[in-house]
C-alpha positions as CSV (number, residue, x, y, z in Angstrom):
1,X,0.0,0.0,0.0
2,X,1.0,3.8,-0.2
3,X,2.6,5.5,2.6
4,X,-0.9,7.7,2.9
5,X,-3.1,5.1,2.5
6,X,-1.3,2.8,5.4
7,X,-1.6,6.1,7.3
8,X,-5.3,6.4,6.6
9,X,-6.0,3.0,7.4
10,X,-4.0,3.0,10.8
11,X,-5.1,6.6,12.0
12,X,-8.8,6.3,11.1
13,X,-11.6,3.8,10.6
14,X,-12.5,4.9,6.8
15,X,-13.2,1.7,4.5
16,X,-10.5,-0.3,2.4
17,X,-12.7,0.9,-0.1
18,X,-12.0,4.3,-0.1
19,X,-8.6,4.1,0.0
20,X,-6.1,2.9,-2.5
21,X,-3.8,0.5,-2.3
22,X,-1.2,-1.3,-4.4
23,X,-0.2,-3.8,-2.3
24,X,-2.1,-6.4,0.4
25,X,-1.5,-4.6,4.0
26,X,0.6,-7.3,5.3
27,X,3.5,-5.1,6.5
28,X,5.5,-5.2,3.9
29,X,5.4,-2.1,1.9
30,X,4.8,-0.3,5.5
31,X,7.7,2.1,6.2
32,X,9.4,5.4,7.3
33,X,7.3,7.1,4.5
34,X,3.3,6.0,5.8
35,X,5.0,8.1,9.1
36,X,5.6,11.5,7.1
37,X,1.9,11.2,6.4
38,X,0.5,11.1,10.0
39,X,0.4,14.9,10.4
40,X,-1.6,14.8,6.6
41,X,-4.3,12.2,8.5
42,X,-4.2,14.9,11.3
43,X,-5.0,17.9,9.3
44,X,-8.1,15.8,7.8
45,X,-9.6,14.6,11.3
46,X,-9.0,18.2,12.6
47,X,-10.7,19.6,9.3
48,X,-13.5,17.3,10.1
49,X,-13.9,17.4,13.6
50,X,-13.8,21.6,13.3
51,X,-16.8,21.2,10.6
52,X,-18.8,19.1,12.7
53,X,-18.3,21.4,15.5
54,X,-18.7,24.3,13.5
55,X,-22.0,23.2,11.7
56,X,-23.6,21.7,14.7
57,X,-23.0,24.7,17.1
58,X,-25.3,26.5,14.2
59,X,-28.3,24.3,15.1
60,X,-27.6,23.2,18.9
61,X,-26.5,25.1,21.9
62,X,-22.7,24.9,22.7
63,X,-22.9,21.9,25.0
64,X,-24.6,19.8,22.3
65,X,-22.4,20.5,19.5
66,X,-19.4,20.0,22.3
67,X,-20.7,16.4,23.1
68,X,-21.3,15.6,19.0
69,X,-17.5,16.9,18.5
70,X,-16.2,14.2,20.7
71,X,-18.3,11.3,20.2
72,X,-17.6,12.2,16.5
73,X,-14.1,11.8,17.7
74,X,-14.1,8.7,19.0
75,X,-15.9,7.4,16.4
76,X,-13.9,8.8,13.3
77,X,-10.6,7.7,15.2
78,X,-12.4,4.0,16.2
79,X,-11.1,4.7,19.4
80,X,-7.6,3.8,19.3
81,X,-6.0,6.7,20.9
82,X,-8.9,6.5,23.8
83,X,-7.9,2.8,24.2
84,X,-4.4,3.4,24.0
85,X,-5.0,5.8,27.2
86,X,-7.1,3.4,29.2
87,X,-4.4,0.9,29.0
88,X,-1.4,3.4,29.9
89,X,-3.3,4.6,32.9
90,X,-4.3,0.9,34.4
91,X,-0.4,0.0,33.3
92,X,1.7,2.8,34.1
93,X,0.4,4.1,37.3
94,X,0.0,1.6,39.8
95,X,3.4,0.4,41.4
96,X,4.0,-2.7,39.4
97,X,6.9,-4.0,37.5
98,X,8.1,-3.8,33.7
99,X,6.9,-7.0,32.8
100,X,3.4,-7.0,34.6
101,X,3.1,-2.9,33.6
102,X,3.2,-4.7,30.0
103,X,0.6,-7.5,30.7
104,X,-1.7,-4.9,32.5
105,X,-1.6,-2.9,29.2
106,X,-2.2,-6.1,27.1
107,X,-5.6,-7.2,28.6
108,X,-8.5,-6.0,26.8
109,X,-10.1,-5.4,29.9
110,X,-10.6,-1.8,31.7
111,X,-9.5,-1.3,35.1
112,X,-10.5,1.2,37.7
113,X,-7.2,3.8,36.9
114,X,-8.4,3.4,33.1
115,X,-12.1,4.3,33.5
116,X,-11.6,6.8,35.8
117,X,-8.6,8.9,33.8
118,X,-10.7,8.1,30.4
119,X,-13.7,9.5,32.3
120,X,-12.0,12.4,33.8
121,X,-10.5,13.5,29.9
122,X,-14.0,13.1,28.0
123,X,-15.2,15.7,30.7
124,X,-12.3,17.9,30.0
125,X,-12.5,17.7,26.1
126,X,-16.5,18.2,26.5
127,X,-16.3,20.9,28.8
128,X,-13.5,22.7,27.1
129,X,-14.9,22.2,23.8
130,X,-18.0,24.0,25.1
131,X,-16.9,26.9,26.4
132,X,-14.5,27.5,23.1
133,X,-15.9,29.5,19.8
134,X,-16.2,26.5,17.1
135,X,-12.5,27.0,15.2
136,X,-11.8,24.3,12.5
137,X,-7.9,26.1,12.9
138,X,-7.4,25.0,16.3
139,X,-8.4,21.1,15.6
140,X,-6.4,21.1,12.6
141,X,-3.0,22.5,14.3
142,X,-3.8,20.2,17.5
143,X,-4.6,17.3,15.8
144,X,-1.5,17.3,13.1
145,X,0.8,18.2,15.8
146,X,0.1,15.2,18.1
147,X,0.1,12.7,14.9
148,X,3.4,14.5,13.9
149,X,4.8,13.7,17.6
150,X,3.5,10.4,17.2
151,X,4.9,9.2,14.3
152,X,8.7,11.1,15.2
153,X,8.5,8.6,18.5
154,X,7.6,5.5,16.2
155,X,11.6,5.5,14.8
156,X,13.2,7.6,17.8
157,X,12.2,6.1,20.9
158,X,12.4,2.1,21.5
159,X,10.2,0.1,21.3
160,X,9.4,-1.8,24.6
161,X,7.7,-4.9,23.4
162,X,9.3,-7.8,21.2
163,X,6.5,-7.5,18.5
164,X,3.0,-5.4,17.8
165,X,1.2,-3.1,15.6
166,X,3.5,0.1,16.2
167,X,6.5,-1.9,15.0
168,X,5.1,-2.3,11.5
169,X,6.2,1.5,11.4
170,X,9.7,0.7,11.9
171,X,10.8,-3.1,11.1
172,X,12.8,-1.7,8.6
173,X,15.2,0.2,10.7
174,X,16.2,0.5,14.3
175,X,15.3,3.6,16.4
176,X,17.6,6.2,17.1
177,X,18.3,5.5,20.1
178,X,18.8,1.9,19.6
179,X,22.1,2.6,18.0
180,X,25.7,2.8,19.8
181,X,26.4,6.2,18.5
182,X,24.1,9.2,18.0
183,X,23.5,10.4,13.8
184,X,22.2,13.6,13.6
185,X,21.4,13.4,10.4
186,X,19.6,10.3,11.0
187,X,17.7,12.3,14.0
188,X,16.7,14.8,11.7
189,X,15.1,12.4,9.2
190,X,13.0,10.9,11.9
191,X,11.9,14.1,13.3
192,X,10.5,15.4,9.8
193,X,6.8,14.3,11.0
194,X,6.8,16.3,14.1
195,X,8.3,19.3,12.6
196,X,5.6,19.3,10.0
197,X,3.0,18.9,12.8
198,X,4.6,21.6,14.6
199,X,4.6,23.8,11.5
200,X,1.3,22.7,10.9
201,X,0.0,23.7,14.4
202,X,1.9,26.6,14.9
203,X,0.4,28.2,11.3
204,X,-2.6,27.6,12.5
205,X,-3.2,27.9,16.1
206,X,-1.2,31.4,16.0
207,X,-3.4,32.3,13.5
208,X,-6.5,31.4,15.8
209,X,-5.1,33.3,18.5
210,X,-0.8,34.7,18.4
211,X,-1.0,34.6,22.0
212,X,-3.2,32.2,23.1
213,X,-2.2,29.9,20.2
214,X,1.2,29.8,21.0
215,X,0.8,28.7,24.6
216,X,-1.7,26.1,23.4
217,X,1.2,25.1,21.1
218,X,3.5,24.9,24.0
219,X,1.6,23.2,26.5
220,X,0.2,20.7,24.4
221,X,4.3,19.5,23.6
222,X,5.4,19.7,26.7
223,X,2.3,17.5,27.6
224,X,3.2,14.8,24.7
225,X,6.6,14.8,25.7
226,X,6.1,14.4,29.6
227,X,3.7,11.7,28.7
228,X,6.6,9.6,26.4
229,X,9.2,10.3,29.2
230,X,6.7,9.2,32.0
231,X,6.2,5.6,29.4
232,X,10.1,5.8,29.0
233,X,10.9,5.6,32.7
234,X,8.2,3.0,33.7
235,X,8.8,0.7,31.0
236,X,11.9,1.4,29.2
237,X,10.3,2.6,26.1
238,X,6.8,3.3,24.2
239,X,4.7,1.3,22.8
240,X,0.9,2.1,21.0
241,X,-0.6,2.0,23.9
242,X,1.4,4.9,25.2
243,X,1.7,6.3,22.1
244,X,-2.2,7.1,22.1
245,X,-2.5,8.1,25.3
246,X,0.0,10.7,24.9
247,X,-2.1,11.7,21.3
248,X,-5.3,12.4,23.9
249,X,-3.8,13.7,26.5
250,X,-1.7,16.6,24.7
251,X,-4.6,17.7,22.4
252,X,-6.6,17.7,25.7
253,X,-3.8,19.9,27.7
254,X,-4.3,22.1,24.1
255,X,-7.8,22.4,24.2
256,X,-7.8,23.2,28.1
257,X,-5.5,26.0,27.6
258,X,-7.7,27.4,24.5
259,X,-10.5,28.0,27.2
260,X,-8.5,29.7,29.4
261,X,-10.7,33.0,29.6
């Protein structure tokens, strides 16, 4: 397959149908290049999102449309990021070691520090989302930016399992950080996602607001890295799980920031 439609098909839950593809999606046309189009899948679930918030705060009042926006979210997205953050809470914050932190995050099932931190973020998105003028710019800079982060950490970072879906992104290379000595010019490759998601967001948050925009910008890194570092140090790496929770989490310290009065 192309590197945008493995992108599509990974980042959203549009049908095989609607995207072309040249090859079976068995992995192994799946490389470095389906990552330089994760901020691309952004900008469209942002452009979306902000059209469905924008078009439904014309017919309902501001709590509705806020409550459409993120169910639309969750939907568009088939939940993978929101998963991804149910099974980093129930794994990475109660005391437990590497290997069980990786078992916890495994099980399908929810536990109680996944339901409630899931629980506590839809509020926060809702409530943010309703006290914010509808801007299709804002979702469009947070949303890239986050996929841009995402897909940087896929060939920088290692990985912390042996196998899984993530790894598809990089079985073709070893991380960054994997190697004995650092390449800069490697590095810079690999960050070429999430300086296009920071472009991205910062052309059109700033735009939404200088001010305001750029703090939103700022918070909502510093968010996505503190999330990666927090995965790093509990269990020596990242893995798709912590990946998406760190997706929700710094479009949700964006959004929170928007609303600041």
């Amino acid at each position: 397959m192309t590197g945008l439609s493995a992108a599509l098909l990974f980042l959203t839950v549009l049908p095989d149908k609607l995207i072309p593809r040249k090859l079976a999606p068995d992995g192994r046309s799946v490389s470095y290049s389906s990552l330089v189009w994760f901020p691309l899948v952004g900008i469209v679930i942002g452009l979306i999102l902000g059209a469905v918030w924008y078009g439904t705060n014309l017919v309902w009042p501001p709590g509705v449309a806020a409550a459409i926006v993120v169910g639309a979210d969750l939907v568009f997205t088939g939940m993978l990021h929101m998963d991804g953050l149910v099974d980093s809470a129930d794994g990475l914050i109660p005391p437990l070691s590497k290997e069980r932190r990786l078992e916890v995050m495994s099980d399908p099932h929810a536990g109680a520090f996944g339901l409630i931190t899931v629980l506590a973020v839809l509020l926060i998105r809702f409530s943010t989302l309703m006290e914010i003028a509808p801007s299709v710019l804002l979702l469009i800079g947070l949303w890239a930016m986050s996929r841009g982060y995402a897909a940087t950490v896929i060939n920088i970072l290692p990985y912390a399992r042996e196998s899984g879906i993530v790894s598809l992104f990089n079985r073709h290379d070893h991380t960054v950080l994997e190697t004995d000595r650092l390449d800069v010019r490697r590095l810079s490759i690999k960050m070429i996602p999430g300086v296009i998601g920071l472009c991205v967001a910062l052309a059109t948050v700033m735009y939404w607001h200088p001010i305001a925009g750029l703090a939103v910008v700022i918070t909502s890194t510093a968010v996505f890295c503190g999330v990666m570092l927090f995965g790093w140090e509990r269990i020596d790496g990242f893995t798709g799980d912590v990946i998406g929770a760190a997706i929700v989490l710094s479009e949700t310290a964006g959004l929170l920031i928007a609303a600041i009065r």
